[in-house]
C-alpha positions in Angstrom: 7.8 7.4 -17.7 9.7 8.7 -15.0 13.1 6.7 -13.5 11.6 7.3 -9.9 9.3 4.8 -10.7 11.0 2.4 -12.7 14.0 2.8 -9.9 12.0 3.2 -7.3 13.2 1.1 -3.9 10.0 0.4 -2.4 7.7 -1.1 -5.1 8.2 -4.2 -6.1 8.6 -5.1 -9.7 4.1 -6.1 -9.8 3.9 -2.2 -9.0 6.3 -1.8 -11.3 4.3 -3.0 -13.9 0.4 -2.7 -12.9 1.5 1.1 -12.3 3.3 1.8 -16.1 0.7 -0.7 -17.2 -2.1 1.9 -16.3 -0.2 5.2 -17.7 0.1 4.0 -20.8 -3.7 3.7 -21.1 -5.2 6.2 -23.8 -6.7 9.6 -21.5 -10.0 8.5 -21.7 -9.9 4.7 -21.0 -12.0 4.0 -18.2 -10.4 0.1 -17.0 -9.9 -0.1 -13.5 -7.0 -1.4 -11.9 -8.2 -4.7 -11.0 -9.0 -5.3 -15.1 -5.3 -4.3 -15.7 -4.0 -6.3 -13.2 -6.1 -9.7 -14.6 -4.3 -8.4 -18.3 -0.9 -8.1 -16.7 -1.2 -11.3 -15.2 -1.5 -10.1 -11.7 -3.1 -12.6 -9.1 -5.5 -11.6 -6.4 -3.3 -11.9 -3.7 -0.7 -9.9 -5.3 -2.9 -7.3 -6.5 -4.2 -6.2 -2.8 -0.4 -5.9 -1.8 0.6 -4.3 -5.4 -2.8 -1.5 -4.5 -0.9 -1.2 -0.9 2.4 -0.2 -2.1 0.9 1.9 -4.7 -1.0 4.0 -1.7 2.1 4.0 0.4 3.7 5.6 -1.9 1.1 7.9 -3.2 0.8 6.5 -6.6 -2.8 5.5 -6.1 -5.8 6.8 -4.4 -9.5 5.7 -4.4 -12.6 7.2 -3.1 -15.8 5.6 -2.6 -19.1 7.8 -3.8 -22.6 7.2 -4.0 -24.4 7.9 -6.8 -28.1 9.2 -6.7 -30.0 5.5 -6.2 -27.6 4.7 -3.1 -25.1 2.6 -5.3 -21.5 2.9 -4.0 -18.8 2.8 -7.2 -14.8 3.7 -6.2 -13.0 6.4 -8.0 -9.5 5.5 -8.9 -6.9 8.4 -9.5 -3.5 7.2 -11.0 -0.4 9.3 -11.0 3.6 9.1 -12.6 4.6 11.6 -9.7 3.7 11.1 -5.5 0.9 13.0 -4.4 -0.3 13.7 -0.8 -4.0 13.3 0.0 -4.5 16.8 -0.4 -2.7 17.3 -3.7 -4.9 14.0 -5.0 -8.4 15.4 -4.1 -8.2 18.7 -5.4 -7.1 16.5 -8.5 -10.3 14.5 -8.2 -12.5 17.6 -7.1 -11.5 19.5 -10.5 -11.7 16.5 -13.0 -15.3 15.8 -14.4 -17.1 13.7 -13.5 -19.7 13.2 -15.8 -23.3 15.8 -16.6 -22.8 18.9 -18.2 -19.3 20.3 -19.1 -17.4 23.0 -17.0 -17.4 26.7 -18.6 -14.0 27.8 -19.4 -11.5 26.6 -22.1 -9.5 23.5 -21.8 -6.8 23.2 -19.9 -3.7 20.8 -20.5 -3.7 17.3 -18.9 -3.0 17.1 -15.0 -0.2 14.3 -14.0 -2.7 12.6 -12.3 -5.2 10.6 -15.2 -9.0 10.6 -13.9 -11.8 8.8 -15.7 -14.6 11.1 -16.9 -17.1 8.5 -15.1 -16.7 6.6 -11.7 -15.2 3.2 -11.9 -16.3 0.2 -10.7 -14.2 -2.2 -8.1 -15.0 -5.1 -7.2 -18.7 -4.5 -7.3 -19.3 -5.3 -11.1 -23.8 -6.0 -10.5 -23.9 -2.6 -8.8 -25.4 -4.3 -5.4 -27.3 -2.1 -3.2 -26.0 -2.1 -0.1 -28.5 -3.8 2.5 -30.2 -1.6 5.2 -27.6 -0.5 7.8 -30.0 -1.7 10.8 -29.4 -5.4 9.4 -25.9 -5.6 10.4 -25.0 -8.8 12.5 -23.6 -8.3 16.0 -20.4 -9.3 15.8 -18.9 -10.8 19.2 -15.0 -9.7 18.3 -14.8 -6.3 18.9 -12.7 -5.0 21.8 -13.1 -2.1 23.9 -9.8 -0.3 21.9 -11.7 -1.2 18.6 -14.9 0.6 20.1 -13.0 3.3 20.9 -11.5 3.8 17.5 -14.7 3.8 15.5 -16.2 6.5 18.5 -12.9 8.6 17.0 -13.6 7.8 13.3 -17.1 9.1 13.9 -16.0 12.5 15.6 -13.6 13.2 12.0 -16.4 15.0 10.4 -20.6 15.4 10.6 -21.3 13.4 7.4 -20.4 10.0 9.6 -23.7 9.9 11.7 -24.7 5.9 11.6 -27.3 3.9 13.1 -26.5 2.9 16.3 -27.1 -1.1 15.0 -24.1 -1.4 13.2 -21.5 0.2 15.7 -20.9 -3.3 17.0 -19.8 -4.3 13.9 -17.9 -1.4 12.9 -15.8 -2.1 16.1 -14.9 -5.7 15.1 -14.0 -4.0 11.7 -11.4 -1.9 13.3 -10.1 -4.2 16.0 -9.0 -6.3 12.9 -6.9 -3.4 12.1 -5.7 -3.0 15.7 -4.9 -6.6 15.7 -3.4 -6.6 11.9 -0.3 -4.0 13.5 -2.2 -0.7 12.3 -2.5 2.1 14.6 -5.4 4.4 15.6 -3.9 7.1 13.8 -2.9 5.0 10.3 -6.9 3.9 10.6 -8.2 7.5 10.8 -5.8 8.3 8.2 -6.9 5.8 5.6 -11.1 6.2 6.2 -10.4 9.7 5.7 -8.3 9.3 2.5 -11.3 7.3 1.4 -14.5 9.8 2.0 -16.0 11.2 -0.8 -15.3 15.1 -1.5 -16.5 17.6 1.0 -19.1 18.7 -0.5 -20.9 15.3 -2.0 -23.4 13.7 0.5 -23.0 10.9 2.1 -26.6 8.7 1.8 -25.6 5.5 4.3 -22.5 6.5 6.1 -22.3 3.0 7.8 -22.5 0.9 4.6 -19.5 3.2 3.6 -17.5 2.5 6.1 -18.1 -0.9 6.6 -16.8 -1.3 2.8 -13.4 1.0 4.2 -13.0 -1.4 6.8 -13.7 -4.7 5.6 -10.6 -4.8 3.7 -7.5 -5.3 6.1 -4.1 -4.8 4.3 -0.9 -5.4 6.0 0.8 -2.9 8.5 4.4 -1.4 6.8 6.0 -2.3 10.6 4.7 -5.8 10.5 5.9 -6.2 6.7 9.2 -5.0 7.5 9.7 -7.3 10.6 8.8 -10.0 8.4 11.3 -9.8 6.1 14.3 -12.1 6.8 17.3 -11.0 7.7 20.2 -11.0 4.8 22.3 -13.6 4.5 25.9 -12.7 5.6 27.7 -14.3 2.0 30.4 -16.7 3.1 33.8 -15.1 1.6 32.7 -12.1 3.9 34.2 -14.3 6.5 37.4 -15.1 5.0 40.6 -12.8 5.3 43.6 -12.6 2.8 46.9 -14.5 4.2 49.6 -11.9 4.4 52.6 -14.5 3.9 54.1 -15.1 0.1 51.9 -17.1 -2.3 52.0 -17.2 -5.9 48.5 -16.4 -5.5 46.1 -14.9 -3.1 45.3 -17.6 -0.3 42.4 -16.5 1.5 41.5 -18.9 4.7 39.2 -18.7 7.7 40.5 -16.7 11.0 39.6 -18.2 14.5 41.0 -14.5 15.7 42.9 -11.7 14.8 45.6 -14.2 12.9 47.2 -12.9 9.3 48.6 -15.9 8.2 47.3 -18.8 7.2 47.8 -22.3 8.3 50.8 -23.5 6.8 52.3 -19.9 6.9 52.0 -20.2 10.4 54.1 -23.7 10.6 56.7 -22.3 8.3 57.5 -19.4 10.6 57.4 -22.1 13.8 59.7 -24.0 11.7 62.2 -21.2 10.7 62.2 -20.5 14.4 63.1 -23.8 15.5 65.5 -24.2 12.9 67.3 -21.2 14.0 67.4 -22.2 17.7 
């Protein structure tokens, strides 16, 4: 286990432990994080902010496939060391993923640990996603939403959907807009989620409905949150420079050394010599 993670300044002590939770799993266990999360003791709430630091960071990243019948399952790829997208899918492209066996030897194990078969999150029954021409209008999308998913559509041909469920792909992303997340981030994080290059993508709009449905919180709007520290109170005291038998600290109303009664001794000793 590295110290960068257990030292790390930016994950809190549930990422701490979901993440060194999931590398100690044998190679081939196949539990998704949400499973090691309920065993850890993790609640739901903190779970979807445990999975955002974890992708912040680049600890975590999922994929969302779809298998031959049109069932969407996410891959999960866990690492002990930060990887960029990049770095992650040609992980995820080279690991099996279940049929026959690659020719060639073995090789050693990567540092990222990828299960053999897809996992399942969050969609234990396997639902089939309903017809993408079913979607409801949805009355909260706004024109910079619109324009967003018109830009999420342009990031590669495999993201032609019907033109039914633009509306609701719009009020999708203005819930990102709105959340503090910007065009950019959004882009980032559908593309992040695609399947490889070269699998198919059977009902584009079903896909990124699932990307968008789940809004985390924007890193800006989580810093600006955060309250600012607490100035301790004996910051605000100063050391009296006359003779104690012990340090006397007291409170300053300016740029005063002494303390209170230091201060009517020396008014004293000056009267006294007048």
């Amino acid at each position: 286990m590295p110290n960068e993670i257990l030292r790390h300044p930016r994950l809190s002590s549930d990422a701490v432990r979901l993440l060194t939770w999931q590398l100690s799993l044998p190679g081939d266990a196949k539990d998704p994080l949400s499973k090691t999360a309920r065993q850890a003791g993790i609640g739901k709430c903190a779970f979807n902010r445990v999975k955002g630091e974890l992708k912040r960071e680049g600890y975590l990243h999922e994929w969302r496939q779809q298998g031959v019948r049109g069932l969407w399952s996410t891959v999960q790829l866990v690492s002990n060391v930060p990887l960029k997208p990049e770095q992650a899918l040609a992980l995820r492209d080279v690991a099996p993923t279940g049929g026959n066996p690659a020719a060639g030897e073995p090789t050693g194990r990567t540092v990222g640990r990828h299960p053999e078969k897809p996992v399942l999150e969050n969609t234990p029954h396997h639902p089939e996603a309903p017809p993408e021409t079913e979607a409801p209008e949805a009355a909260a999308a706004t024109e910079a939403g619109r324009q967003l998913v018109a830009t999420i559509l342009d990031l590669e041909p495999r993201l032609r959907v019907p033109r039914g469920i633009l509306p609701q792909l719009a009020a999708l992303a203005s819930a990102w807009l709105e959340a503090g997340h910007t065009p950019g981030g959004v882009r980032a994080h559908v593309q992040r989620s695609l399947p490889g290059p070269k699998q198919p993508i059977h009902r584009p709009g079903g896909l990124l409905r699932y990307i968008l449905s789940d809004v985390p919180p924007a890193p800006a709007e989580e810093e600006s949150r955060r309250p600012d520290p607490v100035q301790p109170r004996i910051a605000q005291l100063r050391e009296c420079e006359g003779v104690h038998t012990q340090a006397r600290l007291f409170r300053p109303e300016g740029d005063e050394e002494f303390c209170g009664e230091c201060l009517r001794g020396r008014v004293a000793d000056g009267a006294a010599r007048l």
